[in-house]
N, C-alpha and C positions, 0 to 999 in steps of 0.2 A: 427363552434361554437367556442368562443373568452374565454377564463378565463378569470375570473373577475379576478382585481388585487388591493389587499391593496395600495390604492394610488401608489405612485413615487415608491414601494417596490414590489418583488417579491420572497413568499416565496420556500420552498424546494419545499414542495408537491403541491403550483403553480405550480411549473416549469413542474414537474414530469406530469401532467394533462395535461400540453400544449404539450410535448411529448408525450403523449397517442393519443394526436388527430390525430397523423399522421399513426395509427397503427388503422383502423375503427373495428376489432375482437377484441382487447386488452381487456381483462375481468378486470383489474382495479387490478387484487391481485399482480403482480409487484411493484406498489407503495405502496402498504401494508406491503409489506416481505422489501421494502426502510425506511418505516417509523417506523420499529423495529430497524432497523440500526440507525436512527437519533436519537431514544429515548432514545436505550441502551450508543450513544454516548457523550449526553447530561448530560446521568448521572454519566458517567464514568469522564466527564469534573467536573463536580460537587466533587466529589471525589477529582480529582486533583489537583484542585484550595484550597480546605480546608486539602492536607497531612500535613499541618505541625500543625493544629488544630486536627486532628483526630486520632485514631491509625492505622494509614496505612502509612507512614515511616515503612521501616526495611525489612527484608526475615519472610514468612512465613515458612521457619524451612521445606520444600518439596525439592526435586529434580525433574525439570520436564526432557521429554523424550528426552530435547538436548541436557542432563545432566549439565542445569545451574537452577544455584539457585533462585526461583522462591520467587519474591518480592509478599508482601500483596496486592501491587492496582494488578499486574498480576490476583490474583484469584480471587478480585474482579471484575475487569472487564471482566474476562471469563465468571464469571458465571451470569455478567450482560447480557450479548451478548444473553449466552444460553438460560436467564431466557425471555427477550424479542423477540427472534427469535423461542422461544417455543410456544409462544402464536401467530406466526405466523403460520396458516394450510397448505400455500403453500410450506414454508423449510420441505425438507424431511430429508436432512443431514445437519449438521453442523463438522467442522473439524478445530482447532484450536494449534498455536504454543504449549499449554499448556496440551494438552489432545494426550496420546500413540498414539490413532482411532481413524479415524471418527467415528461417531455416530449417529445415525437414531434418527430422533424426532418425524416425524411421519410417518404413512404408508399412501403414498397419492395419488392422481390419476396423472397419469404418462404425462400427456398432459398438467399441467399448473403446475411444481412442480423443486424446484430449489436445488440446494445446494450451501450453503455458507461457506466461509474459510476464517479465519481471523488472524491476531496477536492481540488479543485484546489492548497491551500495546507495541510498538515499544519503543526501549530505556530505557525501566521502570529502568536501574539501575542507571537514570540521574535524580531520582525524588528525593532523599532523599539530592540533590544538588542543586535542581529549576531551572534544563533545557528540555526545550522543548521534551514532548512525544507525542506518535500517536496511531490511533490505523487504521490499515491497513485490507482490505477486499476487497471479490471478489466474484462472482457469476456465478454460474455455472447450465445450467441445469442439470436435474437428467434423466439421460439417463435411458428410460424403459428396454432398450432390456438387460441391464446390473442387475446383481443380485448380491444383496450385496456392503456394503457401502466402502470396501477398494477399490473395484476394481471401483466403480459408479466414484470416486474422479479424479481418475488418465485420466485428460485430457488437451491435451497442447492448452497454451494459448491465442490460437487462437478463444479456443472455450470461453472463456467469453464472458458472455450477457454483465456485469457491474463488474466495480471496483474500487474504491477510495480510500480516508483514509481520517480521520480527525486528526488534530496538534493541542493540547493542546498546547498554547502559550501563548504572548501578549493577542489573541484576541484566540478564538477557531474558524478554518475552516473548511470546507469540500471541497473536490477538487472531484467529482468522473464524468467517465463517461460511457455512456452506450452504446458505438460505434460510437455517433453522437457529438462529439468535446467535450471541454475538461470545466467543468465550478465550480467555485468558490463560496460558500456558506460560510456567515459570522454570525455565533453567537451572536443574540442581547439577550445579559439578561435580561434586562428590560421585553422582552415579551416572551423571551422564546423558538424562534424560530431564525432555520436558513435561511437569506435574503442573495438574490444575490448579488453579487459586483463584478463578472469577469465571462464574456463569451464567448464561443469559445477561451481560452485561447491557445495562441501557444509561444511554448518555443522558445527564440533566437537560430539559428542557429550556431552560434559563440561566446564564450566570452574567454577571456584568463582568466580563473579562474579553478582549479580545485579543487577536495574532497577528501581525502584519508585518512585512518590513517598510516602516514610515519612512526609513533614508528616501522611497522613491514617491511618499504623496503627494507633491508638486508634480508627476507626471499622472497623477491617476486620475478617471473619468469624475468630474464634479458628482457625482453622486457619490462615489465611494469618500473623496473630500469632505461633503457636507454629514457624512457618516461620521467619520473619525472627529471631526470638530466636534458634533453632538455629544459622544461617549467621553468628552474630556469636562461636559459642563450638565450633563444628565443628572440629576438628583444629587441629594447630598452623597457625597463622596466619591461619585462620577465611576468609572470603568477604570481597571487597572490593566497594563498593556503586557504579555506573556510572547515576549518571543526568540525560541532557540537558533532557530535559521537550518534546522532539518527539519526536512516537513512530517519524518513519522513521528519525531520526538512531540513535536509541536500536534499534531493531531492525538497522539496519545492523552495529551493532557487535557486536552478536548473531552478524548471519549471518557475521562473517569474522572473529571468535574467539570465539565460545561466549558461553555463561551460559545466563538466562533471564530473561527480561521479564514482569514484572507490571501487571495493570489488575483488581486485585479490585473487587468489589460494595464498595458504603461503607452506613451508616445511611441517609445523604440517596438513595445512586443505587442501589437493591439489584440493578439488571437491568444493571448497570457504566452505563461515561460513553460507550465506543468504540462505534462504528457496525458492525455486523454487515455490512452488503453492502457497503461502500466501502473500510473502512479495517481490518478484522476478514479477513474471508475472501480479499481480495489479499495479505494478509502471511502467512496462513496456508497457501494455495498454494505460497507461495517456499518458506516452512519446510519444508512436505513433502517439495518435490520435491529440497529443499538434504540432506535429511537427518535433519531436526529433525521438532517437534510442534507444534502449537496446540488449546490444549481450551480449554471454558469454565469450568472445575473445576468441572463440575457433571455430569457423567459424560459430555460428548459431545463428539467432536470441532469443531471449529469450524465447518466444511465440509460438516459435517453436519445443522447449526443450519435448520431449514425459517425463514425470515421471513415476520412473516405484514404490515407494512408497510417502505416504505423506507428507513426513518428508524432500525429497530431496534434496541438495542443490548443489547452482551453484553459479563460479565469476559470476558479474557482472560487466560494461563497460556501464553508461547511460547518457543521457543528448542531449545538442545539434548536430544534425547529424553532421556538420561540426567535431566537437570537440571527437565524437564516431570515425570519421572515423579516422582522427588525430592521438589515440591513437593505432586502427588497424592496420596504419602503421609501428609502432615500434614492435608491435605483431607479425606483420607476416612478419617482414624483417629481 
């Protein structure tokens, strides 16, 4: 059986139907618990696009649990997330950069029942400037045999069903995918929905470009040091340096022309700054399945990393494989 498709366009929850087909038990509430995700994201875009018309500029006066000071769209897009993944029946947890716990939405039957982890707002302290934010996600089943939502949460990356993000930008996208290659969803306003424009996307293997923030390389471990020195004096015309200071913006540019992205350990953070289950292991996913790599340059893969709370974080080392292993050599030499 063929989904019908709006002429020369195909939308999300096309897409999502055409991959159900290959799945003949799929009960259809996966794309359900997806299209809380698209909605809650479309509205958070909304939001974005009018901060400088609305009052959502500024800090809302909170500290949250990474003890950073938690901007206005951060609590609104949390409690967009929560309010639209609430009125899904299959999430049983949700778990967000902004919230202590996970949290139980509902009590559900244990055979078709997920949980979802997210950053609702990547970058939010680049808004009240007009540079590109995200909001990053991941999915997870909800393991029966397990009891209670701290303990349901804490599973390495291997075990994602699906993970994405969308980038509030030029145009609003969605990159996510759900084991089976890597594919790009474009925001038309006009109708309101997300349309394809990139499938089975795969990351270059190679580009002399890298990401970092150098303000802190005098705190970073001598190998990530004798990295960034190399890439300034590598061949005629050495690496050029690419960085927004939002990590989906910056990983995006990753995943659709190469380099590799840095978040080493510093003196102050030695276990890095990024969040292992929300923002670490959904970008990691993409990578893979794009083409590329994510480690922790500490011999593991990202995906591989067991958490032992929700909160956890870890360096990260991502982008194209050529370009991951490249920097593992300075690492482990």
């Amino acid at each position: 059986m063929a989904i019908e498709r709006d002429g020369d366009f195909v939308t999300f929850s096309q897409h999502i139907q055409e991959q159900q087909l290959r799945f003949p038990n799929a009960s259809g509430q996966f794309s359900w618990l997806l299209s809380g995700i698209t909605l809650a994201t479309r509205m958070i875009g909304s939001y974005v696009r009018r901060a400088g018309l609305i009052d959502v500029w500024g800090e809302e006066g909170a500290i949250n649990i990474q003890g950073e000071a938690q901007k206005k769209l951060d609590v609104i897009a949390n409690r967009t997330l929560e309010k639209t993944l609430g009125y899904r029946g299959n999430v049983g947890i949700i778990a967000s950069e902004e919230d202590n716990e996970p949290r139980v939405l509902h009590e559900v039957e244990p055979d078709d029942s997920y949980i979802v982890m997210f950053d609702p707002l990547d970058g939010s302290s680049n808004i009240d400037v007009n540079v590109s934010v995200g909001t990053i996600f991941t999915i997870f089943r909800n393991p029966p045999e397990i009891n209670g939502a701290a303990e349901s949460v804490l599973q390495p990356g291997t075990e994602q069903v699906a993970a994405g993000y969308v980038l509030y930008g030029p145009s609003t996208v969605l990159v996510y995918t759900c084991g089976n290659g890597v594919h790009q969803f474009t925001l038309d306003p006009q109708i309101g929905t997300f349309l394809l424009t990139r499938e089975n996307m795969q990351m270059p293997d190679y580009a002399r470009s890298y990401s970092v923030n150098e303000a802190y390389a005098g705190r970073f471990p001598e190998g990530y040091q004798k990295y960034l020195a190399w890439t300034k004096q590598a061949g005629e015309g050495g690496f050029t340096s690419r960085y927004v200071g939002s990590l989906v913006a910056d990983f995006h540019r990753i995943l659709v022309s190469g380099g590799v992205y840095l978040y080493p350990p510093t003196t102050e953070h030695p276990d890095g700054k990024l969040r292992l289950m929300y923002e670490c292991n959904p970008l990691a996913f993409l990578a893979e399945q794009a083409g590329g790599a994510a480690v922790d340059g500490r011999g593991h893969r990202i995906v591989d990393c067991m958490p032992t709370q929700v909160h956890d974080r870890t360096p990260l080392v991502i982008g194209g494989r050529r370009n991951v292993d490249e920097v593992l050599r300075f690492l482990e030499g």
